[in-house]
C-alpha positions as CSV (number, residue, x, y, z in Angstrom):
1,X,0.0,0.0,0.0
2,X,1.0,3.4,-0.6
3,X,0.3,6.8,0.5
4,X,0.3,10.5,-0.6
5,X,2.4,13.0,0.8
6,X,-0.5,16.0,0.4
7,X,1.4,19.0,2.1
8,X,3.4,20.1,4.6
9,X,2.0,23.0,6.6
10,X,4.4,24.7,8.4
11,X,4.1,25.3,12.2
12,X,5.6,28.6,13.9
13,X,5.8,27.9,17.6
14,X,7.1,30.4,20.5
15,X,7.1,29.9,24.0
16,X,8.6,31.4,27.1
17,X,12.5,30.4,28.7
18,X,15.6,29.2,26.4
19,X,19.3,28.9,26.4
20,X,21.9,26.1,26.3
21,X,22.4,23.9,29.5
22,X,24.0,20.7,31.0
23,X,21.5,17.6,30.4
24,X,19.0,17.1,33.2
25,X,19.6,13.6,35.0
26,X,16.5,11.7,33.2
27,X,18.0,13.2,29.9
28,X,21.1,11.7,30.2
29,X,19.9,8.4,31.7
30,X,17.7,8.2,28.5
31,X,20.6,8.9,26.0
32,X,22.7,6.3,27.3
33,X,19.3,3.9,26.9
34,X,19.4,5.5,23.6
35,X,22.7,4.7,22.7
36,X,22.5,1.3,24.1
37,X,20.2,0.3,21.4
38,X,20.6,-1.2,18.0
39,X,17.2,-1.4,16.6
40,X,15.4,1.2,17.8
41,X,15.2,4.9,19.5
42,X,13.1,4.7,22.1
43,X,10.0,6.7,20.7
44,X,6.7,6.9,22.2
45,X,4.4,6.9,19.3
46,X,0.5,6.6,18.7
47,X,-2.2,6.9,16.4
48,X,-5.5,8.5,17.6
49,X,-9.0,8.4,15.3
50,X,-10.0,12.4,14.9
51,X,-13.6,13.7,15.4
52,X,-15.0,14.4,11.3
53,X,-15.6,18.3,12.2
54,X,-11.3,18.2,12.8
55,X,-9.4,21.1,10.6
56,X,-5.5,21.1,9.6
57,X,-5.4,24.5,10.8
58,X,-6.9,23.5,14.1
59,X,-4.2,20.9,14.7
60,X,-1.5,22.9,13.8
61,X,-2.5,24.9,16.2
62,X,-2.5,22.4,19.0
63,X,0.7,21.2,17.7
64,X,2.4,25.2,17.8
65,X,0.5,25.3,21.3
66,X,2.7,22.2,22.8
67,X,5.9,23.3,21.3
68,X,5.4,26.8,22.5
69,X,4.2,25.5,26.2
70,X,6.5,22.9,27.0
71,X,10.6,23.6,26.9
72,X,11.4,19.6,26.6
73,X,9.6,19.4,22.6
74,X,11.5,22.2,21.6
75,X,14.9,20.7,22.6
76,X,17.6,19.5,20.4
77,X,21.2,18.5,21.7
78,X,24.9,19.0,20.7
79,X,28.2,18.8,21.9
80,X,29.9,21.6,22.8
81,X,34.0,22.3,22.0
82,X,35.0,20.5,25.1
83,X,33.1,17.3,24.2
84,X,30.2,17.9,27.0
85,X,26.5,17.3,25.6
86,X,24.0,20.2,26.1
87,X,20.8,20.8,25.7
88,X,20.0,24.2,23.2
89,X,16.3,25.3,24.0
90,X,14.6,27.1,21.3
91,X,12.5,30.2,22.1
92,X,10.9,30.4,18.7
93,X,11.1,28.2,15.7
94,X,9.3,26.2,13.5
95,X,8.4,22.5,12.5
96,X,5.8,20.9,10.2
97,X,2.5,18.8,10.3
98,X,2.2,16.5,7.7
99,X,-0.6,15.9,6.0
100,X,-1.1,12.5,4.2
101,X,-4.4,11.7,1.8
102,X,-5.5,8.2,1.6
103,X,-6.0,7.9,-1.8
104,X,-9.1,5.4,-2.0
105,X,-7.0,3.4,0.4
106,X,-8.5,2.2,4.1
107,X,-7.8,5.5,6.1
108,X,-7.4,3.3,9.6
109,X,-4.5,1.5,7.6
110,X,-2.9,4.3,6.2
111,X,-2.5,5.8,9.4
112,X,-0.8,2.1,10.5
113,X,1.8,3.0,7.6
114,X,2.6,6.6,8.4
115,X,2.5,5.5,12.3
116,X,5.2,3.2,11.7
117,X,7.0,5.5,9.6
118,X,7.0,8.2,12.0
119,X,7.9,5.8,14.4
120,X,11.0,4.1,12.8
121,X,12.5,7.1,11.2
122,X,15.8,8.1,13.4
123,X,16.0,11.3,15.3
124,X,18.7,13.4,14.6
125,X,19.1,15.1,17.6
126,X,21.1,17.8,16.8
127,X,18.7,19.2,14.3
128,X,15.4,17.9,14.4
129,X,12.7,18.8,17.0
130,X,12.2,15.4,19.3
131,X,8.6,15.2,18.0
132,X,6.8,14.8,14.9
133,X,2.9,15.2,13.9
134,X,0.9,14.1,11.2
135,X,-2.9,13.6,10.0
136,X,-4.6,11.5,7.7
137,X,-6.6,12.7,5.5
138,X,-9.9,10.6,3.5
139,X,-11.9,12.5,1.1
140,X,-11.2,15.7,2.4
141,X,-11.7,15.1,5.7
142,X,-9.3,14.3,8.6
143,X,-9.8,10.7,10.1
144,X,-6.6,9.7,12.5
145,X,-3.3,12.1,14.2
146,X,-0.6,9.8,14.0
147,X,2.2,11.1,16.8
148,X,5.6,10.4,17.1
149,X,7.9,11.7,20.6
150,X,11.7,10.9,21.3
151,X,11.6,9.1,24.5
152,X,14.8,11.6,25.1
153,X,12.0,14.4,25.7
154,X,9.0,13.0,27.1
155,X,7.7,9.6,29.2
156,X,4.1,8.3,28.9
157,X,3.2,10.6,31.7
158,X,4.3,13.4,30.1
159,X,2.3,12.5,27.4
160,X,-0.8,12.3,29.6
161,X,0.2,16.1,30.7
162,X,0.2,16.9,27.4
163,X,-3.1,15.5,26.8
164,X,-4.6,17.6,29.3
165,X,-3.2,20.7,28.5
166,X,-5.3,20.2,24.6
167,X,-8.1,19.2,26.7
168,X,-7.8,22.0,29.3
169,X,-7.1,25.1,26.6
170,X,-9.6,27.5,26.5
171,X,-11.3,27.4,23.5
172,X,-12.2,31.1,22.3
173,X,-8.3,32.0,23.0
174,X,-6.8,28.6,22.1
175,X,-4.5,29.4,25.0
176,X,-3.7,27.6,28.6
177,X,-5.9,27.9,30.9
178,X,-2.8,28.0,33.1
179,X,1.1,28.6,33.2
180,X,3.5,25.7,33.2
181,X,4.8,25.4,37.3
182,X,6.6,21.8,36.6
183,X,10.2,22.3,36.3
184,X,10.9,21.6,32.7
185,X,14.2,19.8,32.0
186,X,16.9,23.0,31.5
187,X,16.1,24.0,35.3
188,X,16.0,20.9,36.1
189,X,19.7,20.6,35.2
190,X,20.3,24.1,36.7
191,X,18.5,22.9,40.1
192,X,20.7,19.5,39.8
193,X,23.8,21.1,39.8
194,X,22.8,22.8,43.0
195,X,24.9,21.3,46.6
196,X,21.5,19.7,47.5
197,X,21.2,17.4,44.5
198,X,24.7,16.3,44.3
199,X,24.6,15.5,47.9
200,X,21.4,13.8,46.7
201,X,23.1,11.8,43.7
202,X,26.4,11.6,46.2
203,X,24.0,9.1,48.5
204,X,22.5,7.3,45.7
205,X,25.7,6.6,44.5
206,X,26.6,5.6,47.8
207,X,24.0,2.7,47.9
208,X,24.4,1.2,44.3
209,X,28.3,1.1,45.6
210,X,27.1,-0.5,49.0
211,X,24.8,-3.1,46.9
212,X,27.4,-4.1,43.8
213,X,30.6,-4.7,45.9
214,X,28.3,-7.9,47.7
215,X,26.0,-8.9,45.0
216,X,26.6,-11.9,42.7
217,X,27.6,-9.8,39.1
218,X,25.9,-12.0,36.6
219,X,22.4,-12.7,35.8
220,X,22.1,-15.7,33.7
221,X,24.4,-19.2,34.3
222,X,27.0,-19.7,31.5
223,X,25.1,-21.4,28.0
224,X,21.7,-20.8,29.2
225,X,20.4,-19.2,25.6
226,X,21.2,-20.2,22.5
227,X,25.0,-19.0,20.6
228,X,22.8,-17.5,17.5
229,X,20.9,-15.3,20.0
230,X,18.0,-13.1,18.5
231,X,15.5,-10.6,20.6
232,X,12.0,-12.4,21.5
233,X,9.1,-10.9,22.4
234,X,6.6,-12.8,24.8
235,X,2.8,-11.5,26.0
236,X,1.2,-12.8,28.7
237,X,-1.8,-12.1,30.4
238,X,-3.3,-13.3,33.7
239,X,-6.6,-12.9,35.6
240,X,-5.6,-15.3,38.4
241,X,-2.3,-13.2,38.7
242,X,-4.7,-10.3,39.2
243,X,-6.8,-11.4,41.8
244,X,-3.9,-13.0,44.3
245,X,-1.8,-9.9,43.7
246,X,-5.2,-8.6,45.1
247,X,-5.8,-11.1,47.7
248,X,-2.2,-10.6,49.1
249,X,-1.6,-7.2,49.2
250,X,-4.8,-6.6,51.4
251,X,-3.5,-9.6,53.3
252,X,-0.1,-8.0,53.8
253,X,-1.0,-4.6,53.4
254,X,1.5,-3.2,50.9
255,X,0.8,-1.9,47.5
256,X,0.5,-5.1,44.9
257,X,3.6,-3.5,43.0
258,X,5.8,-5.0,45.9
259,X,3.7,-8.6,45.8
260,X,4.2,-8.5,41.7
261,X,8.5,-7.7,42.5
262,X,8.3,-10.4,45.2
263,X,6.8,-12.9,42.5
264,X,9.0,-12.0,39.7
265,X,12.4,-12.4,42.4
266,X,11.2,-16.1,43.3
267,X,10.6,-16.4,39.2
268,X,14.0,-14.9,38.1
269,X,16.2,-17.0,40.8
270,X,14.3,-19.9,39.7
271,X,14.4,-19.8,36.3
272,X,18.6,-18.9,36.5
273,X,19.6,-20.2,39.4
274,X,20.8,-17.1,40.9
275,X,20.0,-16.4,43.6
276,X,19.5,-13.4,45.2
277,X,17.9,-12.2,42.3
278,X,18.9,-8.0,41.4
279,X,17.1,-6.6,38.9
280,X,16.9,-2.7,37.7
281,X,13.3,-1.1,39.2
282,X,12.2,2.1,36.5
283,X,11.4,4.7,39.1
284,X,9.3,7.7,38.0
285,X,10.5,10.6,40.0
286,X,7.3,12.5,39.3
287,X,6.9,11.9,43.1
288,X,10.0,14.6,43.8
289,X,9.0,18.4,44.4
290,X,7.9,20.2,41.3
291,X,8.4,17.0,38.6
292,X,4.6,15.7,38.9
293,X,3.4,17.7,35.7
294,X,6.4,18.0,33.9
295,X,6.8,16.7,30.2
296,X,10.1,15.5,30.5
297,X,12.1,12.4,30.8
298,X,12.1,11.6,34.8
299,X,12.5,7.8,34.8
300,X,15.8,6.5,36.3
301,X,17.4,3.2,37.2
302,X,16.8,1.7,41.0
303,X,19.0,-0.8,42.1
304,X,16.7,-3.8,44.1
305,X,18.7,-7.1,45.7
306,X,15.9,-9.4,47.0
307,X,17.1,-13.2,48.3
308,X,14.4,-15.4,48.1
309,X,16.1,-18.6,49.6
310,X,14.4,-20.8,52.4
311,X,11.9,-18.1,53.2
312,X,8.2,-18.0,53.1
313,X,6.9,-15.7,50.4
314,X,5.5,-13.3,52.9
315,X,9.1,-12.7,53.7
316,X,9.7,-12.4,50.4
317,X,7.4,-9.7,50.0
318,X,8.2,-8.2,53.0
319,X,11.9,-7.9,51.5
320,X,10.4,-6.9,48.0
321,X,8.8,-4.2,49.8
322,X,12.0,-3.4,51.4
323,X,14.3,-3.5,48.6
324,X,11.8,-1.3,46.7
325,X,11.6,1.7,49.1
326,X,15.3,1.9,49.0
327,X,15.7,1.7,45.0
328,X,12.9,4.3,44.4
329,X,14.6,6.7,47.3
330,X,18.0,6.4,45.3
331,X,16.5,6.6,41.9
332,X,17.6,9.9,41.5
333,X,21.2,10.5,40.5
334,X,23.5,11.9,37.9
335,X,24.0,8.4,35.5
336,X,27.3,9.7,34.3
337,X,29.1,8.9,37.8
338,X,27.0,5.8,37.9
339,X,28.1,4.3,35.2
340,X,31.7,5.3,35.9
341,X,31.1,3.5,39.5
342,X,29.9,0.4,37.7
343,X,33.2,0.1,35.6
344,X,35.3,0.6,38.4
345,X,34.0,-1.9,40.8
346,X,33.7,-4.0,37.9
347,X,37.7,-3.4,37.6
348,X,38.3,-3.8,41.0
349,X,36.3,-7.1,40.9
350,X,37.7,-8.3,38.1
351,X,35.0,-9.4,36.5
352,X,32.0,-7.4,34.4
353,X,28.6,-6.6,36.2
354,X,25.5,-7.6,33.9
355,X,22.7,-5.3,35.6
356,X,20.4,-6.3,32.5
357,X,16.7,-7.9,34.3
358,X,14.6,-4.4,34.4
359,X,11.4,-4.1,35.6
360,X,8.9,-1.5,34.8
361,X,5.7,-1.8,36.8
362,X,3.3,0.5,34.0
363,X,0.1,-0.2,36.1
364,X,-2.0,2.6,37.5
365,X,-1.2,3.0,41.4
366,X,-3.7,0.4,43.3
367,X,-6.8,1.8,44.5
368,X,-7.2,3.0,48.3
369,X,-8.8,-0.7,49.1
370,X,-7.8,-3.6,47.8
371,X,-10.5,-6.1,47.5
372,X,-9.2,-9.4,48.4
373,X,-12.1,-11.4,48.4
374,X,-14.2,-13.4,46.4
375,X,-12.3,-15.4,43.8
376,X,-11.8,-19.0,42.4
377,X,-8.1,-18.9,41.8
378,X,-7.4,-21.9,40.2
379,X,-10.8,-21.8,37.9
380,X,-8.9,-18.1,36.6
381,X,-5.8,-20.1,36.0
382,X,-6.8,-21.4,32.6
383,X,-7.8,-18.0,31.3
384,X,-4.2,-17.3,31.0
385,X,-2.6,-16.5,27.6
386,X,0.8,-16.5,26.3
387,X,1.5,-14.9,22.9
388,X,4.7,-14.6,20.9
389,X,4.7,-11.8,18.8
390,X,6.5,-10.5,15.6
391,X,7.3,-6.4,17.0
392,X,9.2,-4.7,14.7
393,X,12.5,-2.9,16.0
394,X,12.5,-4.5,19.8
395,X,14.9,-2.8,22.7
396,X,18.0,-4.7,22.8
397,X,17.9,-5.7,26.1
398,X,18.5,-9.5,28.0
399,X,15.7,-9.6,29.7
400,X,12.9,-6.6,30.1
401,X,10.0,-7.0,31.4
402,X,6.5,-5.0,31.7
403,X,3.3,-5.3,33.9
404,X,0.6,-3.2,32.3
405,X,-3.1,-3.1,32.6
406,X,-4.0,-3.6,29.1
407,X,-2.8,-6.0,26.7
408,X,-0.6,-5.0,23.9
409,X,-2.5,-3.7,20.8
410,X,-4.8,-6.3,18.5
411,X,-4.2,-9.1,21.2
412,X,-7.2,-10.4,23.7
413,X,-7.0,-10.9,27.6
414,X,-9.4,-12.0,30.4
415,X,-11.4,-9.2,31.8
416,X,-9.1,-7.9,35.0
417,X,-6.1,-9.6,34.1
418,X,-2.2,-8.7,34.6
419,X,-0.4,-8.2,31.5
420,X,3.2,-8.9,31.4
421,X,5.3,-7.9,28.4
422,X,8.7,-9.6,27.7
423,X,11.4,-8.5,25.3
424,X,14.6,-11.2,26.1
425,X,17.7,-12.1,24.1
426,X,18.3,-15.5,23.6
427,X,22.4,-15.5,23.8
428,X,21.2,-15.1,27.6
429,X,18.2,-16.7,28.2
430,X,16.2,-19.2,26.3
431,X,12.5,-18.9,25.1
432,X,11.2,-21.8,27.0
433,X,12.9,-20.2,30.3
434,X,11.2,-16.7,29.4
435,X,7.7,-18.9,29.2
436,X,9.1,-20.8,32.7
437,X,9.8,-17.5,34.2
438,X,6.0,-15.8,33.4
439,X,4.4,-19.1,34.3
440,X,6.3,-19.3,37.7
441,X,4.8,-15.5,38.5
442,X,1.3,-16.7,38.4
443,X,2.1,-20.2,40.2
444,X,3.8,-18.4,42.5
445,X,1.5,-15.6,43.8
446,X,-1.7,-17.9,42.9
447,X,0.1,-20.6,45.4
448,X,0.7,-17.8,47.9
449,X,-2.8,-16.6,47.8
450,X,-4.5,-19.8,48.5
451,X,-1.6,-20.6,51.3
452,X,-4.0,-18.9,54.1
453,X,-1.9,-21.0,57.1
């Protein structure tokens, strides 16, 4: 299938603060996720079906509105003559929408093609503006926005700010209804280089230093994948996981986030052989003074060690819990001096650390009360589902893994279940152990939650 290029309207944008600064802390721990990668960028991209009534001019104007309001989309970052990468914040410019006809084609598909363009084409991010925008066009009228941001200047929070601020514009003026208070990333830097911060990144530094000079430095026993290697890409979803994670946080009283990381632990030392089992938490940071509402990259590595040997699992959650409140209070640090900490321990050592299980826990924050009640665990158990998929472009990573509410895009789940995305590389870890390690979450908590002794 093919598609028409119609136009491309330009987009004037202006907004208030500019200059040239350091990199905040997210921004640099995203570039070096960035530059870890081999297949793709990192970019948070989405298509979105448009009310008929939609005009070009009115999107334009939405997307001059966000560029204007928010510091972060109108980034682009260089090196400077001593090497040092900084961030150059535009005052004024100007970008383009594109607009894309169908041609007789289905519109819903077109905007597939164009999302996957806008998706795969690299950022250069010394000249191009970290987002794109484009509409699709059937007949003459606008059917889908297809969206494209660099993960370098937004998370999916910040996308959800910027949501609300097209929602929340006031709609004689077209302006915000009110000013930007987050800190948006160049004070951010500015703040970070403050005493306060460094003795903040000095303590976080601290802990990673007090955690990697005891813990084991591998992941994954020698030959457990396969020499060939090759990123797969596993989808599972779970309605009994759901319910016990339910079941035992009310009977433990802690949020189900530290339930799902005690689970995973028992899984990931089970399925290796490692045991304790570290992993790399994705901490937020929006819960740090003036970064709730700011569309920017916040999310940075914590550091959890949980041993799961000859302990009941309500220890284990217990030391979940534990291990969690520590990584998310030293989540927030300059990377830079992390990563030269890692390589020298790693020299010291004599041997190379391989920090490479992450976690990210993408589920919205449990509700006040948990209701623990009133399931049939093992009759959930069978509608479980496990998918392989094809996903163009995968993170190169040995073994990531996401809990989400919803499952991925086109596939079906159980009403209320987990779902657990799993992007693994096979020189590490084999595809039946990735299946073993998903399967063991569910036995695991289900187990626990019917364990009332």
């Amino acid at each position: 299938m093919t598609t028409g290029l119609a136009s491309r309207i330009p987009v004037e944008f202006e907004g208030e603060g500019g200059g040239t600064g350091e990199l905040s802390w997210g921004q640099r721990e995203m570039w070096g996720n960035i530059h870890r990668q081999v297949n793709t960028q990192l970019t948070l991209a989405g298509v979105v079906p448009l009310p008929p009534e939609t005009t070009v001019e009115s999107v334009a104007a939405s997307f001059g509105f966000l560029l204007g309001r928010h510091q972060s989309l109108r980034t682009r970052i260089r090196v400077d003559a001593a090497g040092r990468l900084q961030q150059v914040v535009a005052e004024r410019g100007e970008t383009h929408l594109e607009v894309v006809d169908a041609d007789g084609a289905d519109p819903t598909g077109v905007a597939e093609i164009v999302h996957v363009r806008l998706r795969d084409t690299r950022f250069d991010f010394a000249q191009d503006w970290p987002v794109r925008m484009a509409v699709v066009r059937d007949k003459g009228i606008l059917t889908h926005i297809v969206t494209a941001f660099s993960h370098l200047a937004v998370d999916g929070a910040g996308v959800d700010v910027l949501v609300a601020d097209l929602v929340n514009r006031d709609p004689d003026t077209g302006c915000a209804r009110r000013p930007v208070t987050a800190l948006q990333p160049l004070d951010q830097a500015r703040r970070q280089s403050l005493p306060g911060q460094r003795r903040q990144s000095d303590a976080a530094l601290r802990y990673w230093e007090r955690i990697l000079r005891t813990a084991p430095a591998h992941r994954f026993a020698e030959g457990s994948g396969r020499s060939d290697g090759g990123i797969v890409v596993a989808h599972f979803s779970s309605p009994a996981m759901s319910a016990a994670l339910r079941t035992l946080g009310t009977r433990h009283q802690v949020s189900t986030a530290s339930v799902l990381l005690a689970g995973y632990a028992v899984a990931l030392a089970t399925v290796t052989g490692r045991d304790p089992s570290v992993v790399q938490v994705l901490v937020g940071n929006r819960f740090r003074p003036g970064l709730a509402e700011s569309v920017s990259t916040l999310s940075q590595a914590g550091l959890c060690v949980i041993d799961v040997a000859g302990v009941g699992f309500g220890e284990v959650i217990r030391r979940a819990w534990q291990a969690a409140t520590k990584a998310y209070k030293y989540a927030y640090y300059d990377s830079t001096h992390r990563d030269e900490l890692i390589e020298s321990l790693g020299r010291e050592r004599g041997e190379q650390f391989d920090l490479s299980c992450i976690v990210n826990d993408l589920r919205a924050p449990d509700a006040e009360t948990l209701d623990g009640d009133g399931w049939d665990l093992p009759a959930l158990v069978p509608d479980s589902r496990l998918d392989w998929l094809d996903v163009p472009n995968p993170p190169d990573e040995r073994l990531f893994i996401s809990f989400t509410d919803q499952p991925y895009p086109g596939l079906a789940a159980a009403p209320d279940s987990v779902c657990v995305m799993v992007h693994a590389n096979t020189r590490f870890i084999s595809t039946s152990d990735v299946e073993s390690c998903l399967r063991r979450i569910e036995t695991t908590l289900v187990e626990a939650a019917l364990d009332t002794k």
